[in-house]
C-alpha beads as a LAMMPS data file, in Angstrom:
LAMMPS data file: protein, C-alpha beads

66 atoms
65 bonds

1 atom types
1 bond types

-500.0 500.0 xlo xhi
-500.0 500.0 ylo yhi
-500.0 500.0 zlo zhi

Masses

1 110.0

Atoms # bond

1 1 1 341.874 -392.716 -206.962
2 1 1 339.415 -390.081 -204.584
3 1 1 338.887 -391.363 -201.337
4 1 1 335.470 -390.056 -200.065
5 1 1 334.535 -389.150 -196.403
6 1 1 330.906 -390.167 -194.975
7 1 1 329.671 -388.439 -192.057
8 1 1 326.658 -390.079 -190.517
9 1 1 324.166 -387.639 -189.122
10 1 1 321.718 -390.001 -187.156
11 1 1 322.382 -393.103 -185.826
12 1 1 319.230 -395.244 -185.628
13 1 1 318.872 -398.369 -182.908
14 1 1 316.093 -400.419 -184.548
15 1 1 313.510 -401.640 -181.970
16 1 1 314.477 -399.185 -179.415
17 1 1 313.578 -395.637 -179.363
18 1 1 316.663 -394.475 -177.173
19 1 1 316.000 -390.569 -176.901
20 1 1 317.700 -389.001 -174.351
21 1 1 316.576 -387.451 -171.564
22 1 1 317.130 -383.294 -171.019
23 1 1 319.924 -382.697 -169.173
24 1 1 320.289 -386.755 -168.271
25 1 1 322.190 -389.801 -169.416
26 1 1 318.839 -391.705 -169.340
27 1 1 317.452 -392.932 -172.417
28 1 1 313.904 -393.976 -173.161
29 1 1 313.632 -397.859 -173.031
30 1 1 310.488 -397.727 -175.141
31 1 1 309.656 -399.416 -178.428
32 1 1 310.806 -397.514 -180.996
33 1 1 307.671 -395.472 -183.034
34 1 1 305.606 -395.396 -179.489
35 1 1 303.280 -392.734 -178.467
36 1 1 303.154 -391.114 -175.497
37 1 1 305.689 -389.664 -173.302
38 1 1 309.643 -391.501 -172.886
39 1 1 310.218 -393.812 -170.098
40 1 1 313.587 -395.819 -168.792
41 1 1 312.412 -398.557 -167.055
42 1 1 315.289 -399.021 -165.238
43 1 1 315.589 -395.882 -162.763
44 1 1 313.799 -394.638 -159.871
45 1 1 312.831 -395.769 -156.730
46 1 1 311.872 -399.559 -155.778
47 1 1 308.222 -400.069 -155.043
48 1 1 307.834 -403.579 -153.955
49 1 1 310.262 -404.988 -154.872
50 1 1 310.357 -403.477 -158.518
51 1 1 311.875 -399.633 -160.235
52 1 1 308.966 -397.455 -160.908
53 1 1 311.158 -395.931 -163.810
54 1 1 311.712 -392.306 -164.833
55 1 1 309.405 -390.259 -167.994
56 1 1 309.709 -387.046 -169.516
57 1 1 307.329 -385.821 -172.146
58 1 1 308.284 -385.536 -176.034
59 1 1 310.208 -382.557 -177.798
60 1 1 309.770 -381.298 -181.127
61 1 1 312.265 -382.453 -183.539
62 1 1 313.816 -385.454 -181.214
63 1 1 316.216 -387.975 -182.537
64 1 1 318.262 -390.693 -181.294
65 1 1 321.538 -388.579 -181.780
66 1 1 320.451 -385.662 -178.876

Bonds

1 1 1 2
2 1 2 3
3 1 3 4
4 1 4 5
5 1 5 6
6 1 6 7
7 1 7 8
8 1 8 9
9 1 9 10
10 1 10 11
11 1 11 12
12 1 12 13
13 1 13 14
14 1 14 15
15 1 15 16
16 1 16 17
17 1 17 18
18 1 18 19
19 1 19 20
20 1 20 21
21 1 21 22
22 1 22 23
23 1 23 24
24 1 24 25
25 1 25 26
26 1 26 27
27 1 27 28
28 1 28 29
29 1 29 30
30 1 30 31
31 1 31 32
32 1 32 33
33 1 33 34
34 1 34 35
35 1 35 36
36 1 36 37
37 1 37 38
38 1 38 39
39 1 39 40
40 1 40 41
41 1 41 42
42 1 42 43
43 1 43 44
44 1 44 45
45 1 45 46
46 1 46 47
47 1 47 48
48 1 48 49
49 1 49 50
50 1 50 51
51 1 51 52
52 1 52 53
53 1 53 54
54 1 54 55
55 1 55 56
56 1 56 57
57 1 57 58
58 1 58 59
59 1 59 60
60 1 60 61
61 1 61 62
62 1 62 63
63 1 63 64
64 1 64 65
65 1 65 66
């Protein structure tokens, strides 16, 4: 009997879009499909009373495995 190996290449979080920031562990907290630029919601400084967040712009190419 063979045994076969699968290697997954991409790893998709359904709902969430979960790219990584450059050169951060932050991951955009976004819907996945949006437009726009990335954001984490949950980062940054508190203005009243609430995180501003963090956003970066897009890269060609992106996926959720980066």
């Amino acid at each position: 009997m063979s045994t076969q190996r699968t290697t997954l290449q991409h790893v998709q979080i359904p709902g969430t879009c979960f790219i990584r920031q450059p050169e951060s562990t932050l991951r955009c907290t976004l819907s996945a499909g949006h437009g726009g630029e990335h954001r984490h919601f949950y980062s940054g400084p508190l203005r009243g009373g609430f995180r501003v967040g963090t956003s970066w712009p897009r890269r060609a190419r992106e996926s959720q495995a980066d």
